[in-house]
C-alpha positions, 0 to 999 in steps of 0.5 A: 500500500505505501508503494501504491500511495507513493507511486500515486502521489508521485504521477498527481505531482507529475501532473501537477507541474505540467500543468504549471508555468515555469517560474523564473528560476526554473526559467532561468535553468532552462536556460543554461539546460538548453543553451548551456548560457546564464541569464546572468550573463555569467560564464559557464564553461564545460570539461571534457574527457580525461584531460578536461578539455575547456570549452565554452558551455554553449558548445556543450548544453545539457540538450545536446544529449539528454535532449529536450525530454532529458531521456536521452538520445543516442548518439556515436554508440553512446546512450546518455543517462534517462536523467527525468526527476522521475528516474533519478530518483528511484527509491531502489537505485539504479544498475546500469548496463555496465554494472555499476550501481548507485542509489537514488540522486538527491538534489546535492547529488545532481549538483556533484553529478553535474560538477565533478562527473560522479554518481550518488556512490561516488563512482565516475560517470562516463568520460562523455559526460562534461563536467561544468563549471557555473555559478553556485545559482546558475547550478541551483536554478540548473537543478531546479529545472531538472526536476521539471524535465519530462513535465515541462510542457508548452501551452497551446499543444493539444492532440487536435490543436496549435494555438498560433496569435499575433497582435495587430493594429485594429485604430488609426492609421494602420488600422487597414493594415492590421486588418488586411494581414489578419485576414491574409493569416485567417486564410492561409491557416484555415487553408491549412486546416482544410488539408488536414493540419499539422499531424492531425491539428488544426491551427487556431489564431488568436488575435490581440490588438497593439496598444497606443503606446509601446507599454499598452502593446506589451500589456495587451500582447501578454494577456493574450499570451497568457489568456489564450494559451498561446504556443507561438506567434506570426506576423504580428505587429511591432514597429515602434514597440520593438523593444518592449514586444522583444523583451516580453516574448523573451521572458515567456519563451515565445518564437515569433516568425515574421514581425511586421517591423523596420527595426529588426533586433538581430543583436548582440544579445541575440533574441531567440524567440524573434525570427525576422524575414527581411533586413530593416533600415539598418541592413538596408542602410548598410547594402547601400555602403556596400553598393558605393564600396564596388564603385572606383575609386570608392577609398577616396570619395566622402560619404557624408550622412544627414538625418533626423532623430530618431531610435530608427535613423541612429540605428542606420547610422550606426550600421553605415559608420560600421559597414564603411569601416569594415569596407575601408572607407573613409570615416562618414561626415555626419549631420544629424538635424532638428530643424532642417536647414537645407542651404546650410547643409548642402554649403557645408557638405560641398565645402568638404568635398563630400562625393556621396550624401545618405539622407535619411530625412522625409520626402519634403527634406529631400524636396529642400534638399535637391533644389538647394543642391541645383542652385549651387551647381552641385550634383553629389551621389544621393542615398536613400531610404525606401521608406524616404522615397515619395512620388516628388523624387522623379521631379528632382532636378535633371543634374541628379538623373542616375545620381539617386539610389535606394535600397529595398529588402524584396524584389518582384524577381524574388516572387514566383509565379506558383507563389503568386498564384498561391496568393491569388487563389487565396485572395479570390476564395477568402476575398482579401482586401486589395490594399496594403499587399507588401505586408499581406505578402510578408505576413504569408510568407511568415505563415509558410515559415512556421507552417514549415518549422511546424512541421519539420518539428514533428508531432512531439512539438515544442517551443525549444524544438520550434526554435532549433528547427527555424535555427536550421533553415538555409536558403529556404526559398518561399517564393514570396521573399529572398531566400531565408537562412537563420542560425542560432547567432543569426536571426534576419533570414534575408541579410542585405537588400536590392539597390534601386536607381531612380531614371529620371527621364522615364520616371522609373525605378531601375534595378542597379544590381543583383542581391547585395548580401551583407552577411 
């Protein structure tokens, strides 16, 4: 009877911690497990073999043998260890296949385990076994997660469903946007459920509206996290709320393919859980360096840069002060502008010579700018920003005819005529809207990536194995975007951009070159 009511005591604890969230220590050791990394930013580092090799921990995470389920996965003729709370801690003990024996772990035991390669009767684990080397919380917090192994499961994992969210606009401005990509997402998953879903389950998409301020997105995203159960996220909404979305996605382990945003956060520290499609302004900035880099005599010409405040313009400025010196250019004149003083500006940027000039500002200040530029008889180069590009650019003065490029993330040579149709039998079948098709043509290509990943992750689904698997993708062509490629210290699929010329006398936009990849 006492086994009976330990054996039964011991399964309703089971159920009871898979049914509860990981707390933040538990979190924490998750991490070191996983990724073999402290969230403190403290160094771990891992021992190998009889002459104790050092090596970084991340190179040797707990995950790569025990796997995620801490069962272990064989590997090179080697069987790790079934190290699940549950099988650790038999009352009776354990006689490996080899003979050796020793009685159930206890917590100290682990730590010892984990630290100095012995089990609880202070024989030698295997040679394969690191020992590593951490913090006496990071070890704590590592054992503590142990405990939660083979019982950590995700939310929003059920036999018959995936539950899938993303946050939208749904006021203002951007209102049509949030609709018309909410409605693209509705028709490709329930395209995909009528195919039958993912190893039998249907996905359901749960839809939270982003906030008017950064703080009032999180607040609204994390309810429906939380509320809704929500396993992982797709094409949401985050321009202007990178940061605070960011971070919240981080805290709750949540991945989240394909954000709508200018401003992708690629790193260091790098954001597992956030997969970007394409380069934002700050790649983009940087391709357009790479483009006056290939042009002769590039080492001797003067890049200057002129542009507004603003998180998103320093970030591009950055990338271009980073990008000239990798290339060997000579260090940028910068400029930065409250009030825009275009006579001013162009006076001194003539004075010293400069040859190339990236304006970041709006389409007014390059209006301001071109004209000042043709009264002093001076026809620099001009860089821009797509997003900076307005109809008024083909009415720049004839002096700048081949002289004005910008940069884009896609092109339409990226589109292939089976995705295309793809779309248009989905817009004709679900009635899309006919607006906003850049980002309903992001946010599908989004969709396809996590349909993709979900499914390569297989029917025993998790949020790390999500991760792992999107980490895998190279070149992964979706028909809709560049080729896609991510890694664990890469997170833009499409590094770099294409340049566009701006042929003044047709009044088009002509391609000045192929893919500028700025890996």
């Amino acid at each position: 009877m006492l086994w009976f009511a330990f054996a039964v005591t011991l399964c309703l604890a089971s159920i009871a911690s898979a049914q509860m969230p990981l707390t933040p220590q538990e979190r924490r050791g998750k991490q070191i497990y996983v990724q073999g990394t402290s969230a403190s930013g403290k160094e771990t580092l891992a021992y190998i073999g009889e002459s104790s090799l050092e090596v970084p921990g991340s190179s040797m995470p707990c995950v790569s043998c025990h796997s995620l389920s801490g069962q272990g996965k064989l590997e090179g003729g080697i069987e790790p260890s079934n190290i699940t709370w549950e099988a650790l801690t038999k009352p009776y003990g354990v006689t490996h296949a080899n003979g050796r024996r020793h009685p159930a772990y206890t917590e100290r035991a682990i730590e010892l385990a984990v630290t100095r390669g012995l089990d609880p009767a202070g024989n030698k684990l295997l040679a394969a076994m690191p020992r590593y080397q951490m913090t006496p919380q990071d070890l704590a917090e590592l054992v503590l997660y142990i405990k939660r192994l083979g019982t950590d499961t995700d939310p929003g994992i059920s036999e018959n469903k995936i539950v899938i969210g993303t946050a939208l606009p749904a006021k203002g401005a951007v209102s049509e946007l949030g609709q018309a990509v909410k409605e693209v997402l509705t028709a490709a998953f329930a395209e995909l459920n009528a195919q039958g879903g993912i190893y039998q389950r249907q996905i359901e998409l749960k839809v939270a509206e982003t906030g008017d301020t950064p703080a009032a997105s999180r607040v609204n995203i994390e309810r429906l996290i939380k509320d809704e159960k929500v396993f992982a996220m797709v094409g949401s909404f985050v321009a202007g709320a990178e940061k605070e979305i960011t971070t919240l996605l981080a805290e709750q382990a949540v991945p989240l393919v394909g954000p709508l945003t200018l401003d992708p956060k690629n790193g260091p520290p790098l954001n597992r859980q956030v997969f970007y499609l394409t380069s934002g302004y700050a790649e983009q900035a940087r391709a357009l360096v790479s483009f006056v880099t290939r042009q002769a005599n590039s080492k001797n010409q003067l890049l200057a840069v002129v542009y507004p405040p603003g998180t998103i313009n320093k970030s591009a400025v950055d990338a271009i002060r980073t990008q000239a010196q990798k290339d060997s250019l000579r260090a940028p004149e910068v400029i930065e502008y409250a009030n825009f003083d275009p006579a001013a500006t162009v006076k001194q940027l003539k004075d010293k010579g400069a040859s190339t000039v990236f304006l970041l500002g709006t389409g007014p200040d390059f209006d301001a700018f071109v004209k000042e530029a043709e009264k002093a008889n001076w026809f620099p180069q001009l860089l821009l920003q797509a997003g900076g590009v307005s109809g008024s650019i083909f009415n720049a003065p004839a002096g700048f005819d081949g002289k004005l490029f910008f940069s884009v993330p896609t092109a339409p040579s990226d589109q292939t005529q089976t995705a295309i149709q793809e779309y248009r039998q989905l817009a004709e079948k679900y009635k899309l809207p006919q607006k906003h098709l850049a980002a309903q043509i992001s946010a599908l290509a989004a969709a396809k990536l996590l349909i993709e990943g979900l499914k390569r992750a297989g029917k025993d689904l998790s949020r790390e194995r999500l991760i792992q698997v999107l980490e895998g993708f190279y070149e992964y062509q979706t028909g809709l975007t560049p080729p896609i490629t991510w890694g664990p210290n890469r997170r833009i699929g499409a590094m770099g951009a294409y340049v566009v010329r701006v042929d003044l006398k047709s009044k088009e936009f002509v391609p000045a070159g192929g893919w500028i990849s700025i890996n």
